[in-house]
DRENPA-3360 file (N, C-alpha, C; in nm, 2 decimals, always signed):
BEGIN
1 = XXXXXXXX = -11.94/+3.17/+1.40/-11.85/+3.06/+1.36/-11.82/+2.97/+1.49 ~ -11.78/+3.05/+1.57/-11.77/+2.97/+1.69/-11.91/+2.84/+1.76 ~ -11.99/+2.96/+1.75/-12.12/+2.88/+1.82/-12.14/+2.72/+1.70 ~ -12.09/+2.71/+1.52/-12.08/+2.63/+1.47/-12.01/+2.52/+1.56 ~ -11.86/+2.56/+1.59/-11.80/+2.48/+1.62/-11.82/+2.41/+1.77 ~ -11.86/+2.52/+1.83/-11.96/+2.45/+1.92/-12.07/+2.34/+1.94 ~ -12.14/+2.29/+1.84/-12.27/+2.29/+1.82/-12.24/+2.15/+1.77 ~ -12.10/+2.16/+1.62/-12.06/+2.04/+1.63/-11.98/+1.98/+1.71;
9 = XXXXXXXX = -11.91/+1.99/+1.79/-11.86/+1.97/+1.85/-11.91/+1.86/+1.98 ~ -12.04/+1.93/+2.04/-12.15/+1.88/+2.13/-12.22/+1.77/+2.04 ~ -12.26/+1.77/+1.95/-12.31/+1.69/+1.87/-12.22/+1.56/+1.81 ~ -12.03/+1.56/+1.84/-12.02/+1.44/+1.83/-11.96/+1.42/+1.94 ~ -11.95/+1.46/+2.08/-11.90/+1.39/+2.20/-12.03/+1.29/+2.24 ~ -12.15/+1.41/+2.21/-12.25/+1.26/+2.25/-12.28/+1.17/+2.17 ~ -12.22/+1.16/+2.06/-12.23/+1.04/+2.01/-12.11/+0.93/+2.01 ~ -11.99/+1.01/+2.07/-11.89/+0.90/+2.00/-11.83/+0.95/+2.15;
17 = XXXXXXXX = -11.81/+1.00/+2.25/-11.75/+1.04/+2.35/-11.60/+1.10/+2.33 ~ -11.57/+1.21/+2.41/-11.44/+1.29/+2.33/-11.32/+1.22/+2.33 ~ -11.28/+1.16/+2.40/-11.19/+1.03/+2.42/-11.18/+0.98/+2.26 ~ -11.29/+0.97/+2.18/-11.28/+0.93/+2.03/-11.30/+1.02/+1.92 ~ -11.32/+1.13/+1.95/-11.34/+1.24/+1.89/-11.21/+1.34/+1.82 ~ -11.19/+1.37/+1.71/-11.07/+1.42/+1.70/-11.08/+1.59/+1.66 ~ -11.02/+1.63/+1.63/-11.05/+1.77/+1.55/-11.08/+1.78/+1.46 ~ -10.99/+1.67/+1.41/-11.04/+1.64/+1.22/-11.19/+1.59/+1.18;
25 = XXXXXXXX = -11.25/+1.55/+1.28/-11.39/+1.50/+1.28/-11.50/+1.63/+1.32 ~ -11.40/+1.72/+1.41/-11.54/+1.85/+1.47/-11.49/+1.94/+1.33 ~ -11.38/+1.96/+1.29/-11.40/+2.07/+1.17/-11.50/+2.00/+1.05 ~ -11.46/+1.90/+1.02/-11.60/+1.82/+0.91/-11.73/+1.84/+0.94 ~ -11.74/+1.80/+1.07/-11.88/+1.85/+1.11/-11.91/+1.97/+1.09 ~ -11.84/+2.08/+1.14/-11.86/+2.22/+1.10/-11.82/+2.23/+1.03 ~ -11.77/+2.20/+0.89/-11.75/+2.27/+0.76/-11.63/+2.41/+0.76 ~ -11.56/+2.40/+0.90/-11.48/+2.48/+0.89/-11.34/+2.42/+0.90;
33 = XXXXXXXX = -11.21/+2.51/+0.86/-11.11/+2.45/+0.85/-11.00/+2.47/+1.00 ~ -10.89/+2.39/+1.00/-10.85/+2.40/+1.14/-10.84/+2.52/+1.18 ~ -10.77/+2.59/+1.09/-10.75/+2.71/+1.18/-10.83/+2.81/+1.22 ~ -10.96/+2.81/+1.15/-11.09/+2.86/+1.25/-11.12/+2.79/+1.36 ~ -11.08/+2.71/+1.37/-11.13/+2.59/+1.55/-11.03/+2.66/+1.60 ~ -10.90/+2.70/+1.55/-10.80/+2.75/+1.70/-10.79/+2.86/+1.72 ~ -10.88/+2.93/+1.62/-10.94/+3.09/+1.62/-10.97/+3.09/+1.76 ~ -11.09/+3.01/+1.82/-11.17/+2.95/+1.93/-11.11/+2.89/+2.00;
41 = XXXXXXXX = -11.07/+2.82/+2.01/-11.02/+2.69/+2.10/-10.88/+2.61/+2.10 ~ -10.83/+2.67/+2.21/-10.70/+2.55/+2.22/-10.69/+2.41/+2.14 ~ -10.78/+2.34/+2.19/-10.79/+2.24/+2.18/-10.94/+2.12/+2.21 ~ -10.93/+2.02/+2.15/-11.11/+1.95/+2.20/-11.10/+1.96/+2.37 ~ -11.04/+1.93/+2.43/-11.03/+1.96/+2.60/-11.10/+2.07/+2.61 ~ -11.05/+2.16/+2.54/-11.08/+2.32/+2.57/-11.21/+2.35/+2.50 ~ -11.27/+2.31/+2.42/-11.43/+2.31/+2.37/-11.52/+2.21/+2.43 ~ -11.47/+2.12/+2.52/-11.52/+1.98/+2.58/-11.57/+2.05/+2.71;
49 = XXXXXXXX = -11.48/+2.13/+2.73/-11.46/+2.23/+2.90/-11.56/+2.29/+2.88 ~ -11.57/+2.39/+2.76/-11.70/+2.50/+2.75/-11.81/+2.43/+2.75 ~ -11.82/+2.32/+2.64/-11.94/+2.28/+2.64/-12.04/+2.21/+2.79 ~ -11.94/+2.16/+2.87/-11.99/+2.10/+3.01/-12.01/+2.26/+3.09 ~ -11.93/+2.31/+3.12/-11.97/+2.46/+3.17/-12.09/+2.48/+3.11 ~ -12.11/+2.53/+3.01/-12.23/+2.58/+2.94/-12.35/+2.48/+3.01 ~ -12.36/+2.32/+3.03/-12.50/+2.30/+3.06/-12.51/+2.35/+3.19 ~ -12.39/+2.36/+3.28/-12.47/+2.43/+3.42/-12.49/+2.60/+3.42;
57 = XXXXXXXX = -12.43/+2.64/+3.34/-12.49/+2.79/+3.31/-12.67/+2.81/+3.24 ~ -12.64/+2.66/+3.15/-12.79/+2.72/+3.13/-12.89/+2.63/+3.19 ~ -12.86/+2.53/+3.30/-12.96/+2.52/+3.41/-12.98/+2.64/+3.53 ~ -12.85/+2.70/+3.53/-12.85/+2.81/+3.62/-12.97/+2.91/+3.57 ~ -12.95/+2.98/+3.44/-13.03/+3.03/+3.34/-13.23/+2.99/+3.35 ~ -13.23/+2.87/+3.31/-13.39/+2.84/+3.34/-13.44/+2.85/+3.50 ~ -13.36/+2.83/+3.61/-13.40/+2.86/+3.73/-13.49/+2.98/+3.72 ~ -13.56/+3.02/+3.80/-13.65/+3.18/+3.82/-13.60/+3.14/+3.97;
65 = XXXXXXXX = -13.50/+3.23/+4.03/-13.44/+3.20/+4.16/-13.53/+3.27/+4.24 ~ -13.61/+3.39/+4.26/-13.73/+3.38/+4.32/-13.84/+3.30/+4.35 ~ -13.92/+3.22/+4.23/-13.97/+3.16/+4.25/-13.94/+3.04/+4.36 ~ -13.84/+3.00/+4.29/-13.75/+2.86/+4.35/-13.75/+2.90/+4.48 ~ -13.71/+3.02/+4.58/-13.70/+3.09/+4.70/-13.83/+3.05/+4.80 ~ -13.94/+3.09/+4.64/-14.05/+3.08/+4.76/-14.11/+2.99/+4.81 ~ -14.03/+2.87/+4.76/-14.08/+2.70/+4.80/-13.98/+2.67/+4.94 ~ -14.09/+2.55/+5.01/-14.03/+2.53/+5.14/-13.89/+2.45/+5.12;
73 = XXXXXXXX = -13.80/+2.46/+5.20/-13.67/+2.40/+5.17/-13.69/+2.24/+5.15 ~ -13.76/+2.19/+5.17/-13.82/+2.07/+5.17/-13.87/+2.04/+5.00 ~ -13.95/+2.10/+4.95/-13.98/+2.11/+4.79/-13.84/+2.20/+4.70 ~ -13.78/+2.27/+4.77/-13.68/+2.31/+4.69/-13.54/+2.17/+4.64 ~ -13.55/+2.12/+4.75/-13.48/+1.97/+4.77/-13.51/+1.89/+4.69 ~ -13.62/+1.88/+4.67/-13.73/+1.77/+4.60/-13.71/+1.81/+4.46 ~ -13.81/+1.92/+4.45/-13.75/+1.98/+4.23/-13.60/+1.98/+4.25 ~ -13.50/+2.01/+4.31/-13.34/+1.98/+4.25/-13.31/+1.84/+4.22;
81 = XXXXXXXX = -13.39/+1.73/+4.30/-13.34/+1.60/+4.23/-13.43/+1.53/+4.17 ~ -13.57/+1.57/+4.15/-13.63/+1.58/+4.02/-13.54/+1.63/+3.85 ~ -13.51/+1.74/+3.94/-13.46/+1.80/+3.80/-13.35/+1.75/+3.74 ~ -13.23/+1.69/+3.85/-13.14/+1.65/+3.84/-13.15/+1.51/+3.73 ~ -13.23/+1.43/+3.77/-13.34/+1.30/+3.66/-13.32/+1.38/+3.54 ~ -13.46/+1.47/+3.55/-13.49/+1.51/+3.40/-13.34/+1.56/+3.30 ~ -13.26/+1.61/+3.36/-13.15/+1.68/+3.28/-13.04/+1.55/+3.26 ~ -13.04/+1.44/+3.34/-13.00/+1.34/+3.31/-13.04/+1.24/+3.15;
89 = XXXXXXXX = -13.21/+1.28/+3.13/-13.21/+1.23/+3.03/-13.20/+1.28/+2.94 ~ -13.23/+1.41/+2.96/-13.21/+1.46/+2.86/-13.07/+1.53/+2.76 ~ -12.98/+1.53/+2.85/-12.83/+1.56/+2.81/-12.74/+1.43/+2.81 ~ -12.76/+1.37/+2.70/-12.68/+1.21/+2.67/-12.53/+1.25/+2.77 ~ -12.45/+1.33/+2.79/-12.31/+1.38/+2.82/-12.37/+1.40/+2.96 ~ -12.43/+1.45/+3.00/-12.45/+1.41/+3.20/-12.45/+1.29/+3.23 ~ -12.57/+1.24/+3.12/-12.58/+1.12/+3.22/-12.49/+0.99/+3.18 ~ -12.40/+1.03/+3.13/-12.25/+0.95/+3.12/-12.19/+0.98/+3.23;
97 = XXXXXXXX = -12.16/+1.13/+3.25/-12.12/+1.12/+3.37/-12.12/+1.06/+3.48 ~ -12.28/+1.08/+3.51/-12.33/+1.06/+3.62/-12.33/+0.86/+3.66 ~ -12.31/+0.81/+3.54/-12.32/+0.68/+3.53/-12.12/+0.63/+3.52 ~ -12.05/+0.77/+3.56/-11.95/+0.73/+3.56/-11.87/+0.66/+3.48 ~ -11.91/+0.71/+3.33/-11.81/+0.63/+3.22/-11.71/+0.69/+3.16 ~ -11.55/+0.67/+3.20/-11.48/+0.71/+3.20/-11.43/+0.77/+3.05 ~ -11.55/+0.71/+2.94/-11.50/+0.76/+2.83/-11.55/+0.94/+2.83 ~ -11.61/+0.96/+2.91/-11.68/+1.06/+2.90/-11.58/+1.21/+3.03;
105 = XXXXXXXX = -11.44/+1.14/+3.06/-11.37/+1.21/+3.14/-11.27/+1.24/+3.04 ~ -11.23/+1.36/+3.05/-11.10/+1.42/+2.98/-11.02/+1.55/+3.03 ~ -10.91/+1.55/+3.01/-10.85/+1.71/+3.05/-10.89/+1.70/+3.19 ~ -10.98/+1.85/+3.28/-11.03/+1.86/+3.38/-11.14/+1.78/+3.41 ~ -11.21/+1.77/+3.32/-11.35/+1.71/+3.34/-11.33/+1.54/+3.36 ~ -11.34/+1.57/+3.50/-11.39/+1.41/+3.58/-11.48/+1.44/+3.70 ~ -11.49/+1.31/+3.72/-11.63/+1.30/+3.85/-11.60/+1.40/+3.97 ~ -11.45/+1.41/+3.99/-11.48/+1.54/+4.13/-11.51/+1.67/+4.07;
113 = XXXXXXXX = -11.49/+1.72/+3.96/-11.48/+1.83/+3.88/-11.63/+1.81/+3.86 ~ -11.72/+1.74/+3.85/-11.86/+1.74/+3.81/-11.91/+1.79/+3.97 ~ -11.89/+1.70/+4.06/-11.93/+1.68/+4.19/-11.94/+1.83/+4.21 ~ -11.85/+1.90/+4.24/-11.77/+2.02/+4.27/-11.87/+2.15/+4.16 ~ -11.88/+2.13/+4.05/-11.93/+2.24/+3.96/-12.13/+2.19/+4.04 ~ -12.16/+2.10/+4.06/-12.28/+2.07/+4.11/-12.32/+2.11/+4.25 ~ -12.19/+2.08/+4.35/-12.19/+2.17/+4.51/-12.22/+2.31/+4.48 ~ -12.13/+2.38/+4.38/-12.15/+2.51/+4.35/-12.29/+2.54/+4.30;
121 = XXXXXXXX = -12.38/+2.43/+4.24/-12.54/+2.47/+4.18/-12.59/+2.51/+4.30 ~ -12.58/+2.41/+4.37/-12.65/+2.39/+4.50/-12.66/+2.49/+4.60 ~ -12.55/+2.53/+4.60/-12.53/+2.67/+4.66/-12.54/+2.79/+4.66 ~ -12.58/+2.81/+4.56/-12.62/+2.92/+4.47/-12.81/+2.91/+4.48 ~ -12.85/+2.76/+4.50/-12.97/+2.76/+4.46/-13.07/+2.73/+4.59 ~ -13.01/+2.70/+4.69/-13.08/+2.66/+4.79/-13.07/+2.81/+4.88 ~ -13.22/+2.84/+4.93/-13.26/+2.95/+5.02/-13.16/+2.93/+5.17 ~ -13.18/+2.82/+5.21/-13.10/+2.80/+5.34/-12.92/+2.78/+5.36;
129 = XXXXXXXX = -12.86/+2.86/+5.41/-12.75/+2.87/+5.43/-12.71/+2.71/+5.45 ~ -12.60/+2.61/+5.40/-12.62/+2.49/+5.43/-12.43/+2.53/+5.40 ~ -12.38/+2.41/+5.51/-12.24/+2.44/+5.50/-12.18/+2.36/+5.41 ~ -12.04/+2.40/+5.38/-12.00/+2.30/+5.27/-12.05/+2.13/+5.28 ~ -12.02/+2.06/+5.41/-12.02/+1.93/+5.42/-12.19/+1.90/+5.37 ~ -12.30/+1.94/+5.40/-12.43/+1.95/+5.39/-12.43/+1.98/+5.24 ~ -12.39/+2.04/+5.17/-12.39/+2.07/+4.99/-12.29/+1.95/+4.94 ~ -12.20/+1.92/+5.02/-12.15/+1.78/+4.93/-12.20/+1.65/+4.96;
137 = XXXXXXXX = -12.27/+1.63/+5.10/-12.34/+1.55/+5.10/-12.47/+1.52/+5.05 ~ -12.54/+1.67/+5.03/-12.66/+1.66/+4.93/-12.64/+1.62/+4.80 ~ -12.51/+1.67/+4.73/-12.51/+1.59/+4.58/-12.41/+1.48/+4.58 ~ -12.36/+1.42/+4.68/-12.34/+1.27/+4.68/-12.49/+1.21/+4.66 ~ -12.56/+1.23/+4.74/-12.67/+1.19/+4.72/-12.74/+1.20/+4.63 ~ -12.77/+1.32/+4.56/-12.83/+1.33/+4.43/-12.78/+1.25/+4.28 ~ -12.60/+1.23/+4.33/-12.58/+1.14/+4.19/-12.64/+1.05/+4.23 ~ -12.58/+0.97/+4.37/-12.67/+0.84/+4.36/-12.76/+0.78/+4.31;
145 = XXXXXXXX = -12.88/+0.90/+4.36/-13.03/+0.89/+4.35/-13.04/+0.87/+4.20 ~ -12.96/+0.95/+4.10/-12.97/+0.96/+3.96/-12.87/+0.83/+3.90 ~ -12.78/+0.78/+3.97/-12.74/+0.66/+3.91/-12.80/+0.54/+3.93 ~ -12.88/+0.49/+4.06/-12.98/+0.40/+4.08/-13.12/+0.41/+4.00 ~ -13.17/+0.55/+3.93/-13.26/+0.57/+3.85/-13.25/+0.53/+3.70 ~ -13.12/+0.57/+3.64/-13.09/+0.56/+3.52/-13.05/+0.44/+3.51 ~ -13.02/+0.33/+3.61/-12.95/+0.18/+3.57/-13.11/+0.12/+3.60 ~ -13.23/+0.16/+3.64/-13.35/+0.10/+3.64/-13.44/+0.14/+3.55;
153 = XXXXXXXX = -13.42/+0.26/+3.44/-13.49/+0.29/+3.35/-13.56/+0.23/+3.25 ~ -13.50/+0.16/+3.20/-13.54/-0.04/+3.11/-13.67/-0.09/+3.19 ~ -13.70/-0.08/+3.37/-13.77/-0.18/+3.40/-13.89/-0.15/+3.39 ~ -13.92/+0.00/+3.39/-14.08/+0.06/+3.41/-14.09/+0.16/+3.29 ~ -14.24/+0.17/+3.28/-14.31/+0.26/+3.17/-14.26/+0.41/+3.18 ~ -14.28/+0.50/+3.11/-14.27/+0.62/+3.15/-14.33/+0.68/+3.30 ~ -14.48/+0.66/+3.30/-14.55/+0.70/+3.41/-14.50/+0.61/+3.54 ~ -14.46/+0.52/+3.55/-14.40/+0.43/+3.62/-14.27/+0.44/+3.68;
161 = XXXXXXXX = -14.17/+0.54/+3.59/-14.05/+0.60/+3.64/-14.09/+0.73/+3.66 ~ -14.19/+0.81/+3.61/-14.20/+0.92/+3.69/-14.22/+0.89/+3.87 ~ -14.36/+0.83/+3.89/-14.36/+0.81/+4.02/-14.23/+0.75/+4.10 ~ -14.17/+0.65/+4.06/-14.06/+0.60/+4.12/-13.94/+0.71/+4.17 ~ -13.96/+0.79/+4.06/-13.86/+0.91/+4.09/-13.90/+1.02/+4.17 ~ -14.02/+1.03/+4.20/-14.03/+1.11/+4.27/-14.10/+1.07/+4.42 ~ -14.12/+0.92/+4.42/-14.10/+0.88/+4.54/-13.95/+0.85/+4.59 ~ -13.84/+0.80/+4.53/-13.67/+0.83/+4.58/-13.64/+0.94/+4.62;
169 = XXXXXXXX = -13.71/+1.06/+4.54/-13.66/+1.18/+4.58/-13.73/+1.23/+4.71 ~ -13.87/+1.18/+4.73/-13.90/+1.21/+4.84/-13.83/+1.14/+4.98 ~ -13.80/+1.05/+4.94/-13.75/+0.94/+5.08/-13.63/+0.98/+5.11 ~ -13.53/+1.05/+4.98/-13.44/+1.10/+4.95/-13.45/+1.25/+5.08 ~ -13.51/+1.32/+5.04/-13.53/+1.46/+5.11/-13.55/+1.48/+5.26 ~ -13.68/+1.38/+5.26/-13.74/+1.35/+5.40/-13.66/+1.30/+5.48 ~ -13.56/+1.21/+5.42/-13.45/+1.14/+5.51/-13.31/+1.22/+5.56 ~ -13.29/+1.31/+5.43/-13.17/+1.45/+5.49/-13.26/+1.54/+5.58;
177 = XXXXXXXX = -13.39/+1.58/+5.53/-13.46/+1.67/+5.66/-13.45/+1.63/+5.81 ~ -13.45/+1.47/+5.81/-13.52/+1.45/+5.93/-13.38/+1.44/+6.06 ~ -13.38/+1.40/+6.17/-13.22/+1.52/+6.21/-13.13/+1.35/+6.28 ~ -13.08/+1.29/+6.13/-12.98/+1.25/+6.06/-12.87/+1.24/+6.17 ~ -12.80/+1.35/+6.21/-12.74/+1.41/+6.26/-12.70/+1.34/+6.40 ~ -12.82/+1.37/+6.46/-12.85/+1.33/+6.64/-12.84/+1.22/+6.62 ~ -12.89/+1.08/+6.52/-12.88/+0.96/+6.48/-12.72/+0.88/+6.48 ~ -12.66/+0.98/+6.42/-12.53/+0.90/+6.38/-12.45/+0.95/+6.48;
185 = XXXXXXXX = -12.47/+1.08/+6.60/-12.43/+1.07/+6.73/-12.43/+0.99/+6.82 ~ -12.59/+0.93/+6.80/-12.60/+0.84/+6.92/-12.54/+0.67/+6.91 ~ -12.44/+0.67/+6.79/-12.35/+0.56/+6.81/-12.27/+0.54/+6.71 ~ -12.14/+0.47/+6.78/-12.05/+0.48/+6.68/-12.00/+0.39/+6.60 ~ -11.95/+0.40/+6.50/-11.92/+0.33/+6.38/-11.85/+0.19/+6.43 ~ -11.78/+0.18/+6.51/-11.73/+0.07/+6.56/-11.80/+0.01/+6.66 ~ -11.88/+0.05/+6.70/-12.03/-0.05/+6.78/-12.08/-0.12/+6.75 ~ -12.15/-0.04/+6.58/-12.20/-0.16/+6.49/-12.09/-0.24/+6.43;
193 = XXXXX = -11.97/-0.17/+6.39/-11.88/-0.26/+6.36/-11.84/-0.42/+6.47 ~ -11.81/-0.43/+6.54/-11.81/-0.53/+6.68/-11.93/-0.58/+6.74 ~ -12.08/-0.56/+6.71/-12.19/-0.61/+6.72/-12.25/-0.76/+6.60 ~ -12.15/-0.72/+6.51/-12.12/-0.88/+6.43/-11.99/-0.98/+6.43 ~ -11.93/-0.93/+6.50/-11.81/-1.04/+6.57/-11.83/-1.12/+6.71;
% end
């Protein structure tokens, strides 16, 4: 019964975002009456919460973290924001997120709470010890990459946004591999700042 109320549930946030969604509309959909939804669930917040949990458990889930291990940190980079694309289109509710539309924020669930459950993928999934600042700067970057992708999607063919996407993610990778670091030591913010006055 539950996994019902689940299922409808998921089935009308992506279509109408939970912000418009009421109770009286997820028990219709499931054919059950209220007080089996509160059997389950507090409240839509509280089924809204599982259901976003649930897609990074079950991207956690399709990982083969072995496999994934045995690729250079460099291709491991690369398929996470490939993959990051693909689950964007394919989950209508990410890539709201990810495109930052606030109808798609409620309860806990907002953009740091996304950011934050995504540092946590990352970390979990990357072979190389990377410190917090390097995991939140890698998925700042990964929304980006996937919000510049999805507001260009309209301009090119299928085969045409594949390559695109996985040339971003290359220039993307190559550009955090390359040592970034020593670059933004060798001068400071207010150099370039006062070099246009």
């Amino acid at each position: 019964m539950k996994q019902k109320i689940f299922g409808a549930s998921k089935k009308l946030f992506e279509k109408y975002s939970p912000k418009k969604v009421s109770i009286d509309m997820i028990v219709k959909e499931a054919g059950v009456g209220k007080g089996t939804f509160y059997n389950y669930f507090q409240n839509k917040e509280d089924v809204y919460e599982q259901i976003i949990d649930s897609y990074f458990q079950k991207q956690q889930q399709k990982q083969n973290i072995e496999k994934f291990h045995s690729l250079s940190l460099e291709q491991q980079l690369l398929y996470i924001f490939v993959r990051m694309y693909i689950v964007s289109v394919q989950e209508p509710i990410i890539r709201n997120f990810i495109l930052q539309n606030e109808h798609f924020f409620i309860g806990k669930i907002n953009y740091s709470y996304l950011l934050e459950l995504y540092q946590n993928h990352l970390n979990r999934m990357i072979s190389k010890n990377f410190s917090d600042c390097d995991t939140k700067i890698l998925t700042e970057l990964g929304w980006n990459y996937i919000q510049d992708l999805l507001r260009k999607e309209e301009e090119y063919t299928e085969k045409q946004m594949k390559k695109y996407v996985l040339t971003l993610a290359s220039i993307y990778v190559k550009g955090y591999m390359s040592d970034y670091k020593q670059l933004a030591k060798s001068i400071d913010f207010e150099t370039i700042e006062n070099f246009y006055h």
